[in-house]
C-alpha positions as CSV (number, residue, x, y, z in Angstrom):
1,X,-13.3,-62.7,-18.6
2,X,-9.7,-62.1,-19.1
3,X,-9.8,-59.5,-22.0
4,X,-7.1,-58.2,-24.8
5,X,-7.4,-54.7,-26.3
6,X,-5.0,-54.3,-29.3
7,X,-4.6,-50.5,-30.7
8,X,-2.0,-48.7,-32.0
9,X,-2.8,-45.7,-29.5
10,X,-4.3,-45.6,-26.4
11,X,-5.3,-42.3,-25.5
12,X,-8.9,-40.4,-24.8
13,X,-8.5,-37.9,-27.3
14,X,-10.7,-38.9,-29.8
15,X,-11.3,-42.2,-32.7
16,X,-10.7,-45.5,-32.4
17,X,-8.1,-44.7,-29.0
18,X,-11.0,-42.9,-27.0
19,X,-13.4,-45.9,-28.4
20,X,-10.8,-48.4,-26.9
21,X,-10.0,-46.2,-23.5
22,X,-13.5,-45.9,-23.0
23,X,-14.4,-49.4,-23.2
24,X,-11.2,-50.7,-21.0
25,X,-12.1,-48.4,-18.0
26,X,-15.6,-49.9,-17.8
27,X,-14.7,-53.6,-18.2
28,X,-12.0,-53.3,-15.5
29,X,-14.6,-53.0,-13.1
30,X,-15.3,-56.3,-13.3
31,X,-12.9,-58.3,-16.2
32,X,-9.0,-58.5,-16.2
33,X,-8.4,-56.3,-19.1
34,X,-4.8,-56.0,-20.8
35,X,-3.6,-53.6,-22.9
36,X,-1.3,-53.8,-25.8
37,X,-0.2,-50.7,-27.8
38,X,2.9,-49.2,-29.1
39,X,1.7,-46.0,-27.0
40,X,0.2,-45.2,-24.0
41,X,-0.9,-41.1,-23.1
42,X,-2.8,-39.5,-20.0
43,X,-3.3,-41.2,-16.6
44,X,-3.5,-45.2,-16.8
45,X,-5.9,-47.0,-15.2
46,X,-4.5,-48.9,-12.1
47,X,-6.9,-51.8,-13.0
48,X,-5.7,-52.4,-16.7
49,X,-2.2,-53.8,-17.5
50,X,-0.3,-52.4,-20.4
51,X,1.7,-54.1,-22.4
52,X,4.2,-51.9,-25.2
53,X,4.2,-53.2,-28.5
54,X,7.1,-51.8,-30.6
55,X,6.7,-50.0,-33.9
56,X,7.9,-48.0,-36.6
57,X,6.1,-44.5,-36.8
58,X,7.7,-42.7,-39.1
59,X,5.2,-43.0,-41.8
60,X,1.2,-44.5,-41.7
61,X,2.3,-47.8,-43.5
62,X,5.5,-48.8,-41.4
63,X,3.5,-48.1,-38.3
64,X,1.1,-50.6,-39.8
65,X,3.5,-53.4,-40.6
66,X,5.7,-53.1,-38.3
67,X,3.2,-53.4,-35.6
68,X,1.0,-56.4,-37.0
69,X,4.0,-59.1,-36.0
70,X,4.9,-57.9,-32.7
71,X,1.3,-57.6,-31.7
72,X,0.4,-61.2,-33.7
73,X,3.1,-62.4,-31.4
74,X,2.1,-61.8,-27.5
75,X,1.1,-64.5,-25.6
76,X,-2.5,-63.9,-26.6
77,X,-3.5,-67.8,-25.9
78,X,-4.3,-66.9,-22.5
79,X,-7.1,-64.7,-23.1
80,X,-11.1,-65.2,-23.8
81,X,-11.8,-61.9,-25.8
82,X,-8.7,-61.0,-28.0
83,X,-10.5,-57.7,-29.4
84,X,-8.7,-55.9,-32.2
85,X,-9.0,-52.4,-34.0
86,X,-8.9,-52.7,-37.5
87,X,-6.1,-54.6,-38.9
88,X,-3.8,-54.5,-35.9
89,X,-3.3,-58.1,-35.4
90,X,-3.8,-61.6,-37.2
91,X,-4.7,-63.4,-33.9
92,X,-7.8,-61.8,-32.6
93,X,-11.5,-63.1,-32.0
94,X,-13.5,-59.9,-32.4
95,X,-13.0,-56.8,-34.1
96,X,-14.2,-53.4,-34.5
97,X,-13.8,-52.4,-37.7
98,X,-13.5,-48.7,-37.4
99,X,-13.2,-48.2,-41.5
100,X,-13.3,-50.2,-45.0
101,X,-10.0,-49.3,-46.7
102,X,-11.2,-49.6,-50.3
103,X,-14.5,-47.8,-49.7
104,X,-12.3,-44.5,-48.1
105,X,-10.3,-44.8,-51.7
106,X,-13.1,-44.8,-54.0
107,X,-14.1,-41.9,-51.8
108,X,-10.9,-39.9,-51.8
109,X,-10.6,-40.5,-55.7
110,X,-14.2,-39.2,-56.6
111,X,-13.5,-36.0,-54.7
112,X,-9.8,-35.6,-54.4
113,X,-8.5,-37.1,-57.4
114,X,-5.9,-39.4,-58.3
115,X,-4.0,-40.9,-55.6
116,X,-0.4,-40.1,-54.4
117,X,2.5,-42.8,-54.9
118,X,2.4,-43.5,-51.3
119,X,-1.1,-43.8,-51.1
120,X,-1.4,-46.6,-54.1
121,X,1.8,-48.4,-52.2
122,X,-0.3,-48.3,-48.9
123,X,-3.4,-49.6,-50.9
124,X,-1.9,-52.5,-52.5
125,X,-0.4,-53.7,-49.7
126,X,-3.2,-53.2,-46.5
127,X,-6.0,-53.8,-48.3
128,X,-5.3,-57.8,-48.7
129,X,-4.2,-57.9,-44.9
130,X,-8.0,-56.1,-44.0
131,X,-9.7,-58.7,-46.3
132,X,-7.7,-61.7,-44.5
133,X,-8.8,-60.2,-41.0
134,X,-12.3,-59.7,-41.8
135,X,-12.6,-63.4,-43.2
136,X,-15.0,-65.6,-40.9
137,X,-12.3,-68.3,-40.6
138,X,-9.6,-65.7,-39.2
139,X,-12.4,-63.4,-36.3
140,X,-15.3,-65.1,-35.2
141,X,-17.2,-61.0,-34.7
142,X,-17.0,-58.2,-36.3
143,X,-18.3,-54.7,-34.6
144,X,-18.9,-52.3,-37.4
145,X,-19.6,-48.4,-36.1
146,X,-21.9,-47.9,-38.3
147,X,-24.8,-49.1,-41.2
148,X,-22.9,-47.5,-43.2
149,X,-19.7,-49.5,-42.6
150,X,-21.6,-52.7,-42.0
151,X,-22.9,-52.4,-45.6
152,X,-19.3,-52.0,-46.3
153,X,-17.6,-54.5,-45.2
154,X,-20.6,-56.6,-46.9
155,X,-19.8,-54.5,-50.1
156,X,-15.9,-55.1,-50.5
157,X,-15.2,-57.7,-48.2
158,X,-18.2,-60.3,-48.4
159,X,-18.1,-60.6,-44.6
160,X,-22.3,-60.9,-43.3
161,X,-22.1,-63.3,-40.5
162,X,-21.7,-62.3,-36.8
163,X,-21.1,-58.8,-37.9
164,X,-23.3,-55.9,-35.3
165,X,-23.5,-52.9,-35.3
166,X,-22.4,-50.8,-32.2
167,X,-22.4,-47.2,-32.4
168,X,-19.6,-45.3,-30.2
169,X,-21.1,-43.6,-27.2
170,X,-20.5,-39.6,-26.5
171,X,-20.1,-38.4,-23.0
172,X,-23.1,-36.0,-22.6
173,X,-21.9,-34.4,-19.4
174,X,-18.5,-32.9,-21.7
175,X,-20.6,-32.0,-24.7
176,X,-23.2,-30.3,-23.0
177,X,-25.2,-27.1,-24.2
178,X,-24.8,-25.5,-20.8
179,X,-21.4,-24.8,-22.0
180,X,-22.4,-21.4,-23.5
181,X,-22.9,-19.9,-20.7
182,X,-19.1,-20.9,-19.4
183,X,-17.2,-20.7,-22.4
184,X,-19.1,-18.9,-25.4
185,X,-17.9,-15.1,-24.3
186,X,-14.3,-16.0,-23.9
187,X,-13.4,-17.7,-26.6
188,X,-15.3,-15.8,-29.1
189,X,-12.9,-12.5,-27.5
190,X,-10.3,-14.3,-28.0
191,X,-11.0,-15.2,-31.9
192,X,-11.7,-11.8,-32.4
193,X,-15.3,-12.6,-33.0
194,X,-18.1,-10.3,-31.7
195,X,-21.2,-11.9,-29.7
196,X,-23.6,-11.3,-32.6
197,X,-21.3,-12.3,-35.3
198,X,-23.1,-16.0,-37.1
199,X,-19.9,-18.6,-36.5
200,X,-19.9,-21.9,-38.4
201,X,-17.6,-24.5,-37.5
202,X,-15.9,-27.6,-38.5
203,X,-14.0,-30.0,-36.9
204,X,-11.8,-33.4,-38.0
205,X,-9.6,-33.8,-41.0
206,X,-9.7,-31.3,-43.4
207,X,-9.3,-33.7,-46.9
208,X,-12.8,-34.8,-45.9
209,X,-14.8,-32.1,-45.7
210,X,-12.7,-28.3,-45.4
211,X,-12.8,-28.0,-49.2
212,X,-17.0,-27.8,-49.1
213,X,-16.9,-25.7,-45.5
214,X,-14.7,-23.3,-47.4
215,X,-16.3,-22.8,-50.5
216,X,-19.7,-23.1,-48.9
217,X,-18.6,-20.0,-46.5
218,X,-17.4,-18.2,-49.7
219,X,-21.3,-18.2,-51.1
220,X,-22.6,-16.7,-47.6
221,X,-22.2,-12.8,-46.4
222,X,-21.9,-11.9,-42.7
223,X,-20.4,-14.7,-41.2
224,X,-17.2,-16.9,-40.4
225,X,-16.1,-20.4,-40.3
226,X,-13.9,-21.6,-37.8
227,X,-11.9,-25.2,-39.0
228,X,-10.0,-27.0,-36.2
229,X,-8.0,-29.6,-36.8
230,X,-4.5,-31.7,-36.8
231,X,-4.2,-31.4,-40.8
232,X,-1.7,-28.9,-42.7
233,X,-3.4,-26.6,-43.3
234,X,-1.8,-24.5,-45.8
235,X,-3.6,-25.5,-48.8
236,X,-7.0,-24.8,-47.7
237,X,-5.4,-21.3,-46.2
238,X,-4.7,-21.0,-50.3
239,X,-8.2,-22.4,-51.2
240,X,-9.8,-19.7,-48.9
241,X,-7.3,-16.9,-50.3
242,X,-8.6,-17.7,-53.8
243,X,-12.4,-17.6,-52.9
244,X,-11.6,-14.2,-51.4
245,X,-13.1,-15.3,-47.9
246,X,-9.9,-15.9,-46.1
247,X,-10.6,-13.0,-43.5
248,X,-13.8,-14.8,-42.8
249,X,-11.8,-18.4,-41.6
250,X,-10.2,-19.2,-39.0
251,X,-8.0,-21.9,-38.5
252,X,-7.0,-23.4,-35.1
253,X,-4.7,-26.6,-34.3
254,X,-6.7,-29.7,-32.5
255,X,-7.2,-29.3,-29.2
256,X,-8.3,-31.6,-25.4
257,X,-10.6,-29.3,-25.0
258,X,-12.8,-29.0,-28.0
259,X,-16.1,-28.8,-26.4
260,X,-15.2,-24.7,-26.0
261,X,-15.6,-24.7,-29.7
262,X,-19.2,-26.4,-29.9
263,X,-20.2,-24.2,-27.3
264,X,-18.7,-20.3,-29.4
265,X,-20.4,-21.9,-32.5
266,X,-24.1,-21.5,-34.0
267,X,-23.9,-24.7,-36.6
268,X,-21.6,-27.5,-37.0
269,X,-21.2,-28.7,-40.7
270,X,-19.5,-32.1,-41.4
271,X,-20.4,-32.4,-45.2
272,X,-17.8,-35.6,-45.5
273,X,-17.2,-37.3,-48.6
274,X,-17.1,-40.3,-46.0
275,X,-16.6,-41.1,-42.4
276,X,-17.3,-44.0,-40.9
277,X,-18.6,-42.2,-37.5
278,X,-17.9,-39.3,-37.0
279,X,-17.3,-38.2,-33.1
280,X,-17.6,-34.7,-34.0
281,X,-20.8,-35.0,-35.3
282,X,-22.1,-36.8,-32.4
283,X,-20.4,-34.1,-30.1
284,X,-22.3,-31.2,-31.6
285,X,-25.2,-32.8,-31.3
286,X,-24.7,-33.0,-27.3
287,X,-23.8,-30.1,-27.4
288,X,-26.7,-28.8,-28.7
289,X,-25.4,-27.5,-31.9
290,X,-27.6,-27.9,-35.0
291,X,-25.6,-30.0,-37.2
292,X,-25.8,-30.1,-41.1
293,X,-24.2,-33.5,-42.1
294,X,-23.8,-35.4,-45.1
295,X,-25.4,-38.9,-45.4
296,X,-21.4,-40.3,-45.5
297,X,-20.8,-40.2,-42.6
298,X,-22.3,-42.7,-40.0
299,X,-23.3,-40.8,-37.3
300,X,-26.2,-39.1,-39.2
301,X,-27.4,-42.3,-39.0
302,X,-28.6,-40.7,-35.9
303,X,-30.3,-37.6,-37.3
304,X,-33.8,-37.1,-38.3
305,X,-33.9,-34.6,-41.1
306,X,-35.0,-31.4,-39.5
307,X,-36.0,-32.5,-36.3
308,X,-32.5,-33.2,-35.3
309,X,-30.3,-32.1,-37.5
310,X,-29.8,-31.6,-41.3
311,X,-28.3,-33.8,-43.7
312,X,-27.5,-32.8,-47.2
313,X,-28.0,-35.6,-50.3
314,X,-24.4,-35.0,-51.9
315,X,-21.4,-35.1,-50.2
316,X,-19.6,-32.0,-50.6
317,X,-22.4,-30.0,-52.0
318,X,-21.6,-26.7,-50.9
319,X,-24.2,-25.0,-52.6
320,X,-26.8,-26.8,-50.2
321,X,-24.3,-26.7,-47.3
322,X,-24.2,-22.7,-47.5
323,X,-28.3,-23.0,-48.4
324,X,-28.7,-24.2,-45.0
325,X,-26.2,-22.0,-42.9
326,X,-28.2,-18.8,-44.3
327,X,-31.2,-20.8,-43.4
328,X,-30.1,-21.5,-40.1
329,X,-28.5,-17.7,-39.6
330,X,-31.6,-16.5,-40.5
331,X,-34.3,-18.5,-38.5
332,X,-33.0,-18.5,-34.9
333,X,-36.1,-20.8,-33.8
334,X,-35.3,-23.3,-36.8
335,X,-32.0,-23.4,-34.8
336,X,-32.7,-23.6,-31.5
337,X,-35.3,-26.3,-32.4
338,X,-32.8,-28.8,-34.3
339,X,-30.1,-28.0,-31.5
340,X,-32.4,-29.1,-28.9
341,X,-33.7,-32.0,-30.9
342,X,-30.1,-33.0,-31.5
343,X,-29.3,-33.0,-28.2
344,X,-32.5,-35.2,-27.4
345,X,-31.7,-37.4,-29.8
346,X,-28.3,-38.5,-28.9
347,X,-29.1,-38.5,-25.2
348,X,-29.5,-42.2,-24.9
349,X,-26.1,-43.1,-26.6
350,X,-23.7,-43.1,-24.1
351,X,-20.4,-45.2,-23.3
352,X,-22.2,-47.3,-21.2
353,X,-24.7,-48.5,-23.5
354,X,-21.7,-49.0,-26.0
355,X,-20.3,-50.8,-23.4
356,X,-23.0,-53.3,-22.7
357,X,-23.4,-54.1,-26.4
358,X,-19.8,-54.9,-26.7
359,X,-20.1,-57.0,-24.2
360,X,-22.9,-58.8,-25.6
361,X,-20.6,-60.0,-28.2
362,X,-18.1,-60.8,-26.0
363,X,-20.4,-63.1,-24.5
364,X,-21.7,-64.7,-27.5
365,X,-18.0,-65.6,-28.8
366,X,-17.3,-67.1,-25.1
367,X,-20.4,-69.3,-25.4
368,X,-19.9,-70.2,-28.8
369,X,-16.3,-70.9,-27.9
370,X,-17.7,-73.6,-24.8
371,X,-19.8,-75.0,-27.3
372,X,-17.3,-76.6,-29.5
């Protein structure tokens, strides 16, 4: 097949880049695959052909617009499997829908509040263009990354037919519990945390979830939280200052090597008020770190209450949330039991079986293609 890949970023850091890197590097093998992004980081495949699609960054809509013509544009006739990431073209024949615009809103109002100018300017105007592109007449598949978005693209958007699920893989050889032994000790001395000292962590954008980490930390004794991430950060350095626990979290900027993290941790909490995936959450999990998850996000589609991790009815209940760090603090077995069960679990999920699926729907649009 001669396949497209159209995303804003192309990168292996994480998201909807990694999902597309990950994917390209395999098909190469045996497909000519073409890339088409406004930017490209890290080494480039030799086997793929990039493409640079010019955009304006300087703020989420612009880079949005601007890139939807230019990318619309390309000679894309030329290509069996035109594959786009959310609404970054008007000319593709599958796409992964990687989140559900109006669902994240309803979201973000119900726990954050009202929304900013900018974010009721970026709503009126994407959320048409994602209906349009999720419309049976304009992509012939839909990949959803979760039930949970599935069911929401059903929800909002009316589109049912020729939509799968395929979940993102995790590579299990990064995110690997044997990373204790190599990294625990030296990053915990360089935290200032003592081996015996209970550490929480949390990982990913902090509107989603830091508020309940925080305030769920605040309700415990004897232990920290650890919050890394790209956000700003000073307002939930001022929400920790005013729950008097701000000595007891620690904030550190995103980093390529997050799986030191999972591995100086004893729980990973990801109470989101909504998430699509969530990477992170299948990370710790091959990592080996008991998780405690709520049911928005769409990895814990992957958990097994107790068994292989722990997920929490409301989202952003941090009364529960710090229920079940003490819980896990205080029953080491409980923990080692839902870390290992985790890690079991998610086994099986790798970039190769994510890769095989994809295809799969390649293949059906290319046969349903020679049909007509």
């Amino acid at each position: 097949m001669r396949i497209a890949f159209i995303v804003h970023d192309y990168h292996k850091k994480g998201g909807q880049s990694r999902y597309v890197s990950e994917l390209a590097d395999r098909f190469a093998h045996e497909h000519e695959v073409h890339v088409f992004a406004n930017r490209v980081e890290g080494d480039r495949n030799p086997r793929i052909v990039f493409h640079h699609v010019p955009a304006l960054r300087f703020y989420s809509l612009a880079s949005v617009l601007t890139f939807i013509l230019p990318a619309t544009l390309r000679r894309l006739s030329q290509f069996d499997i035109i594959h786009a990431q959310g609404l970054s073209g008007l000319r593709q024949n599958v796409i992964t829908a990687h989140m559900c615009q109006p669902a994240w809103y309803e979201a973000q109002i119900k726990h954050g509040g009202a929304l900013t100018l900018k974010q009721k300017i970026f709503r009126t105007l994407v959320e048409p263009l994602e209906s349009f592109v999720f419309q049976k007449h304009t992509t012939r598949a839909v990949i959803a990354v979760s039930q949970l978005l599935k069911n929401d693209l059903e929800n909002h958007y009316k589109r049912t037919d020729n939509v799968t699920v395929v979940y993102h893989g995790v590579d299990c050889e990064t995110f690997h519990p044997r990373n204790r032994n190599l990294h625990r000790a030296e990053l915990r001395k360089e935290l200032g945390l003592t081996e015996d000292r209970f550490v929480a962590l949390y990982v990913g954008e902090m509107q989603k979830a830091g508020p309940a980490a925080i305030e769920a930390i605040s309700k415990t004794r004897d232990m920290s939280l650890i919050c890394v991430s790209s956000s700003n950060v000073e307002r939930y350095e001022a929400l920790a200052k005013q729950l008097n626990c701000a000595d007891r979290v620690i904030f550190r900027q995103n980093t390529p090597t997050i799986q030191k993290y999972y591995a100086a941790a004893d729980v990973f909490v990801f109470p989101t008020f909504y998430d699509t995936f969530g990477m992170v959450v299948s990370e710790a999990m091959a990592s080996g770190l008991p998780v405690i998850a709520s049911s928005a996000a769409g990895a814990a589609e992957w958990i097994e209450h107790g068994l292989s991790g722990v997920i929490i009815g409301s989202t952003w209940d941090s009364t529960a949330l710090g229920e079940w760090i003490d819980r896990l603090k205080s029953d080491a077995i409980l923990r080692e039991q839902i870390g290992r069960g985790g890690r079991a679990a998610i086994e099986h999920y790798t970039w190769d079986k994510t890769a095989a699926e994809t295809m799969a729907v390649y293949q059906s649009v290319v046969d349903s293609t020679v049909k007509k």
